[in-house]
C-alpha positions as CSV (number, residue, x, y, z in Angstrom):
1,X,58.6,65.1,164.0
2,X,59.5,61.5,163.3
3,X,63.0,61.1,161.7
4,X,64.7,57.8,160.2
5,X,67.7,57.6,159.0
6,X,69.5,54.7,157.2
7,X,72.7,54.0,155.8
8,X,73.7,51.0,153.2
9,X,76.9,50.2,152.0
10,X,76.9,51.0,147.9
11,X,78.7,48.3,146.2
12,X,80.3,50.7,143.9
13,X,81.7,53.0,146.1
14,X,80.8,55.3,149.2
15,X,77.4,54.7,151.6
16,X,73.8,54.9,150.4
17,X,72.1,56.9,152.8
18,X,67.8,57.2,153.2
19,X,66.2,60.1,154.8
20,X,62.4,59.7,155.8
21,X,60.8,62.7,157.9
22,X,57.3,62.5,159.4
23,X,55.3,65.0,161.0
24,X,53.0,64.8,164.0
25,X,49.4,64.4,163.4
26,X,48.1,68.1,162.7
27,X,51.7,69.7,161.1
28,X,53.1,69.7,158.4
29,X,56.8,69.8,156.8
30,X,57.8,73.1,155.2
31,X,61.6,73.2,154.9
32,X,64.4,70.2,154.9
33,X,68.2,70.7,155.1
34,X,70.3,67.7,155.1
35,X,73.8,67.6,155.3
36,X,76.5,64.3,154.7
37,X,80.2,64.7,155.8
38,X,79.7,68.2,156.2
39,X,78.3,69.0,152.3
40,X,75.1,70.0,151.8
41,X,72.8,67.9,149.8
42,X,69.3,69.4,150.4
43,X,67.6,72.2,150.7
44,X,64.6,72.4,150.0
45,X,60.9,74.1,150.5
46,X,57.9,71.4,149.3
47,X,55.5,73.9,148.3
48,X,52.6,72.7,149.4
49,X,54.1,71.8,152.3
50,X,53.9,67.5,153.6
51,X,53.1,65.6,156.0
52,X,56.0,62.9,155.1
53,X,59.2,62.9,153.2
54,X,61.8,61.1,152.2
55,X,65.0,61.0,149.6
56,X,67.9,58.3,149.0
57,X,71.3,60.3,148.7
58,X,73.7,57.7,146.6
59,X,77.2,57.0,146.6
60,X,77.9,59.2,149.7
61,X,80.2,59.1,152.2
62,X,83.5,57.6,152.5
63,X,84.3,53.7,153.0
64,X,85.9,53.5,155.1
65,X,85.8,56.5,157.2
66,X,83.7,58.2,159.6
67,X,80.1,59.5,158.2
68,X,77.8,61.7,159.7
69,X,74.2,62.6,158.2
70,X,72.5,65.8,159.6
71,X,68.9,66.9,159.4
72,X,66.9,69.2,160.3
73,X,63.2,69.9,159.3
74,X,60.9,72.9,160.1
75,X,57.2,72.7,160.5
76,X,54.2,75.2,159.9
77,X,54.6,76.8,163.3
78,X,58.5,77.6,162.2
79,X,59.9,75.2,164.8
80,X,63.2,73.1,164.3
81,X,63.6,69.1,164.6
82,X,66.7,67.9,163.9
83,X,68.4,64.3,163.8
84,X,71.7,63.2,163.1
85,X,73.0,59.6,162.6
86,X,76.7,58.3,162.7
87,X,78.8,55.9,161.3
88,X,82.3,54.1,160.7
């Protein structure tokens, strides 16, 4: 599993934060959790399940302050990926 994960300053307040989630050639994605500053902001089961995924979360976060994003992704074989990205 391929994760990327971005985060943008939101001129109105907070961080904008973009979650993309690929899976290897032959998987595919059946469950997503993902997780900013410790509150959980998706869980979720694509039904069919996908080969790629992705979600803009806005107005997260705090500015400043320390951030974290959290995610984890589960395949077709029930195995766990997880990523996590930090910031200030």
């Amino acid at each position: 599993m391929t994760f990327d994960l971005k985060h943008i300053k939101n001129p109105a307040t907070g961080w904008d934060v973009q979650v993309m989630i690929q899976a290897e050639k032959g998987e595919k994605i059946t469950h997503i959790e993902v997780t900013i500053g410790g509150f959980q902001k998706c869980n979720e089961n694509p039904i069919p399940a996908v080969n790629k995924w992705n979600r803009s979360f806005t107005q997260q976060g705090q500015y400043p302050g320390d951030n974290t994003v959290k995610v984890t992704a589960t395949n077709d074989k029930t195995e766990d990926f997880s990523a996590e990205d930090t910031w200030s």
